[in-house]
N, CA, C and O atoms as a MOPAC input file, in Angstrom:
PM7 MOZYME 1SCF
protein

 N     -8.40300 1     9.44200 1   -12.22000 1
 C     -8.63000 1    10.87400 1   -12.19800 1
 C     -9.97800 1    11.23000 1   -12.82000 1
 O    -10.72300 1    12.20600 1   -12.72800 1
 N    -10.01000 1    10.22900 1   -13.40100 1
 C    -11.65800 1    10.67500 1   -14.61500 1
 C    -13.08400 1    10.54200 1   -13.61600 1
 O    -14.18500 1    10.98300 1   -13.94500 1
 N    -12.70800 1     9.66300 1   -12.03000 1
 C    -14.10800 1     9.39200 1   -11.57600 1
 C    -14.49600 1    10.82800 1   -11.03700 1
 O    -15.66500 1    11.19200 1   -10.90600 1
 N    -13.13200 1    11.78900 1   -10.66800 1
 C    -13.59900 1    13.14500 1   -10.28000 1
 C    -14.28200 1    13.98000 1   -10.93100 1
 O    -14.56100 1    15.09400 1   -10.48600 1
 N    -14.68900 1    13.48800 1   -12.23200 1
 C    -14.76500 1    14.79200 1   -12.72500 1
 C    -16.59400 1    14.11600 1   -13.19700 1
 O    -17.42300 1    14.96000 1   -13.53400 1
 N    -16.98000 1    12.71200 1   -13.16100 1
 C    -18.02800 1    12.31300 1   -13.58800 1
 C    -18.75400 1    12.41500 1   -12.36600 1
 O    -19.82000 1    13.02200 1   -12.46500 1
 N    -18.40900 1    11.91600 1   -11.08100 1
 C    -19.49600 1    11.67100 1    -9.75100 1
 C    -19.17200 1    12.52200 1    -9.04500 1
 O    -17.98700 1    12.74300 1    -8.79400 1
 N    -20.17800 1    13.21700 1    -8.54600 1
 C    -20.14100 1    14.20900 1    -7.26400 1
 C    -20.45200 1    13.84900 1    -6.31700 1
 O    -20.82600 1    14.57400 1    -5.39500 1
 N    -20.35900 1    12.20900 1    -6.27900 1
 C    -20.49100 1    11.76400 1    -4.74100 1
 C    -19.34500 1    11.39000 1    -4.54700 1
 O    -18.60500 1    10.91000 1    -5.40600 1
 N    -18.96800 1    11.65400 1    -2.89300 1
 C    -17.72800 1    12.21500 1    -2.22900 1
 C    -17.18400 1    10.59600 1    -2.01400 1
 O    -15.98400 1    10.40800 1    -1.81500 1
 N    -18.25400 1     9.30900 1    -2.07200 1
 C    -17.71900 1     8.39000 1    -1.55600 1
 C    -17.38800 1     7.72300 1    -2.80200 1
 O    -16.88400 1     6.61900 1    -2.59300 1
 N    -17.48500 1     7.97300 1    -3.82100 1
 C    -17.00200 1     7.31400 1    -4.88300 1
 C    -15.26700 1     7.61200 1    -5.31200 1
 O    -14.34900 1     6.98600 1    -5.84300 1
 N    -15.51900 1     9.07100 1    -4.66800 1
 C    -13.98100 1     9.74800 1    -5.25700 1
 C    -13.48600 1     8.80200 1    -4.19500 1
 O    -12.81100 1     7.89200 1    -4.67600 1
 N    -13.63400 1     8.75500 1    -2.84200 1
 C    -12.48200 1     8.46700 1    -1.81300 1
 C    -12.30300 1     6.92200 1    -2.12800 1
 O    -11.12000 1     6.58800 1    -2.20400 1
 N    -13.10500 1     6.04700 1    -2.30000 1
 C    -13.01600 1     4.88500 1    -2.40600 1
 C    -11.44400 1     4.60700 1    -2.78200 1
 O    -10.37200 1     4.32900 1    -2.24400 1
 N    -12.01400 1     4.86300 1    -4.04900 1
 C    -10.62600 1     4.50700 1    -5.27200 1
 C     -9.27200 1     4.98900 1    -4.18000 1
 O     -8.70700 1     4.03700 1    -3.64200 1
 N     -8.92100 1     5.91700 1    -3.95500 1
 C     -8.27200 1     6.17500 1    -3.14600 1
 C     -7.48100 1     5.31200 1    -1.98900 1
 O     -6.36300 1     4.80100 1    -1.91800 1
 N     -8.65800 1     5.40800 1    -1.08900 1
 C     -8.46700 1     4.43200 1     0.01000 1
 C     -8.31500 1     3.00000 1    -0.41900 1
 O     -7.79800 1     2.30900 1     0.45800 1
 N     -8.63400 1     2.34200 1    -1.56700 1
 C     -8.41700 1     1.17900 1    -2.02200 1
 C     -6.78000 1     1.27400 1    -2.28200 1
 O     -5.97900 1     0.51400 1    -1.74000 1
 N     -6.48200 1     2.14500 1    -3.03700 1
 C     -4.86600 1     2.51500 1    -3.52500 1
 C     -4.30000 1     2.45700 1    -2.36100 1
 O     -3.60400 1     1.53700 1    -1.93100 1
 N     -4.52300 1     3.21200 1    -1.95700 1
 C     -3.65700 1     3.62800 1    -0.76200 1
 C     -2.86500 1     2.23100 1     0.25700 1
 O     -1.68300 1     1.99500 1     0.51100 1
 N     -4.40700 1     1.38400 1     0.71900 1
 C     -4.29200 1     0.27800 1     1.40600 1
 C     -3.25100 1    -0.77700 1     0.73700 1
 O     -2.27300 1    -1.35800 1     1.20700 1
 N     -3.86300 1    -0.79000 1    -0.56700 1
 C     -2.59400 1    -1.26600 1    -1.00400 1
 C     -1.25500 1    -1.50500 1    -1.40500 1
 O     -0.61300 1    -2.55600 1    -1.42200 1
 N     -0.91900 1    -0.25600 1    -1.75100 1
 C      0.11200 1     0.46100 1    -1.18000 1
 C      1.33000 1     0.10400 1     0.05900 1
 O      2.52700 1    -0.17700 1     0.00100 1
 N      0.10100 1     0.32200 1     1.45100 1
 C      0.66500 1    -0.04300 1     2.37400 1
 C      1.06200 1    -1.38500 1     2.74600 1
 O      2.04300 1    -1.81500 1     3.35400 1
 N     -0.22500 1    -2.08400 1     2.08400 1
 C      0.16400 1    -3.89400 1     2.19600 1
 C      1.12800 1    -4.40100 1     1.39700 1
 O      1.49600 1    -5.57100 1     1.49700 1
 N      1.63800 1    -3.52700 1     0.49900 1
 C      2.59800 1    -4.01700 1    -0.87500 1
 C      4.13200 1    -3.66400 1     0.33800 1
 O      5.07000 1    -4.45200 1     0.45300 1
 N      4.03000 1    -2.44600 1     1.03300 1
 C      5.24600 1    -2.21700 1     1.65600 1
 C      5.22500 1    -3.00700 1     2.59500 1
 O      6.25200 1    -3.65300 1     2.80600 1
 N      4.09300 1    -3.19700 1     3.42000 1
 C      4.34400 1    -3.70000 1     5.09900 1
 C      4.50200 1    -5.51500 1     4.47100 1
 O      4.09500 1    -6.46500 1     5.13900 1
 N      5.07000 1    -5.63900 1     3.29100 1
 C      5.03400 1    -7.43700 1     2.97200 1
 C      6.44600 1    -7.51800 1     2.75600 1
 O      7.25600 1    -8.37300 1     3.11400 1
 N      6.59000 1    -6.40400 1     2.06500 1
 C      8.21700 1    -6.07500 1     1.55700 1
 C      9.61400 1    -5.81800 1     2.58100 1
 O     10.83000 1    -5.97800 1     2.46900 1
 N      8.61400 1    -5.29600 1     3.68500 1
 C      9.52200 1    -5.39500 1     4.89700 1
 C      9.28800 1    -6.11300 1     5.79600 1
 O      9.74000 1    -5.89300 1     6.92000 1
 N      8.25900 1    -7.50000 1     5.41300 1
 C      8.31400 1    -7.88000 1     6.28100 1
 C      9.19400 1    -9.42500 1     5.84500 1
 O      9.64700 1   -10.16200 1     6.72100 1
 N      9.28300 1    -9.63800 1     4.79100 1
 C     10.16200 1   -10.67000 1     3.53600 1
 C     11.67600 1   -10.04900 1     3.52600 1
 O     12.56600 1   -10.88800 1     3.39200 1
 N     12.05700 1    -8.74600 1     3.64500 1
 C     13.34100 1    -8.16600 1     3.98400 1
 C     13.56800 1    -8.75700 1     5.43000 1
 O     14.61900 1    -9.39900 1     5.43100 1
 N     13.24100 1    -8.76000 1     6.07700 1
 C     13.40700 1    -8.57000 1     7.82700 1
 C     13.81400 1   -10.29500 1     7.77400 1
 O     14.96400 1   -10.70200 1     7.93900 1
 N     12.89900 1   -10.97900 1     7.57300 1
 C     12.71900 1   -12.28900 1     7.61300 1
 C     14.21000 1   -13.12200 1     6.70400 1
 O     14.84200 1   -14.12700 1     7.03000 1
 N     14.38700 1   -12.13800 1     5.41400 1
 C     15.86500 1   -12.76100 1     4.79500 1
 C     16.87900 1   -12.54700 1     5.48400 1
 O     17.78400 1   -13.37900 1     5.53800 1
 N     16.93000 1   -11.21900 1     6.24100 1
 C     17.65500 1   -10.46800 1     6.85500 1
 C     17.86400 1   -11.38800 1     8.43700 1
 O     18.95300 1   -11.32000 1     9.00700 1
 N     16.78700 1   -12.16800 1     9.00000 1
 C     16.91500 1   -12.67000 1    10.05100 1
 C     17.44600 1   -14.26400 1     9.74200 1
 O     17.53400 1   -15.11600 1    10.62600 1
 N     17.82100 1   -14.51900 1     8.13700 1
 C     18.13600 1   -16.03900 1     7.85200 1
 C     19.45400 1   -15.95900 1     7.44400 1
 O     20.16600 1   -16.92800 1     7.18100 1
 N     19.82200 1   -14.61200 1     7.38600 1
 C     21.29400 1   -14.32300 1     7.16200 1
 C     21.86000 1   -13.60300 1     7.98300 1
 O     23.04200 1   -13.26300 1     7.93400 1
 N     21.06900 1   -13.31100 1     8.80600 1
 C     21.52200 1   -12.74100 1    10.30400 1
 C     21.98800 1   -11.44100 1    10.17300 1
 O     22.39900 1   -11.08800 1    11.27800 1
 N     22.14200 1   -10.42500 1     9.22400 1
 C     22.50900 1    -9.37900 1     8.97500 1
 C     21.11000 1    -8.48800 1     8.88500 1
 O     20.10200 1    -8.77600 1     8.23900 1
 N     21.31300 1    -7.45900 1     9.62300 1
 C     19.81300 1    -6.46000 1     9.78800 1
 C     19.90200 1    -5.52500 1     8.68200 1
 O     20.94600 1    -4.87300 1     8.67000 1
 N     19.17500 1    -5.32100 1     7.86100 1
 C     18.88000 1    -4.99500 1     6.73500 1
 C     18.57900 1    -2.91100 1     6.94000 1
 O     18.61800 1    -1.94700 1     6.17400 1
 N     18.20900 1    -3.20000 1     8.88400 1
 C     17.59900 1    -1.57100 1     8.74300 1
 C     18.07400 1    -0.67300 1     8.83800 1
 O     17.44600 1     0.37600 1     8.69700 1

């Protein structure tokens, strides 16, 4: 929250962001993809 308030360049704020974010999504799209995969070794669908 603190880089908003030091840089007024727009690509510094989004960075951080878009870094979070991505990861984020890679933390979920691993989590379902390790669910799916237990789920397909026990043959029961998890969704």
């Amino acid at each position: 929250m603190y880089i908003r308030e030091f840089s007024p360049n727009l690509t510094t704020k989004i960075r951080p962001a878009l870094f979070e974010h991505s990861r984020i999504v890679l933390s979920l799209a691993l989590n379902t993809l390790s669910s799916f995969l237990v789920s397909e070794n026990v043959g029961i669908p998890t969704f």
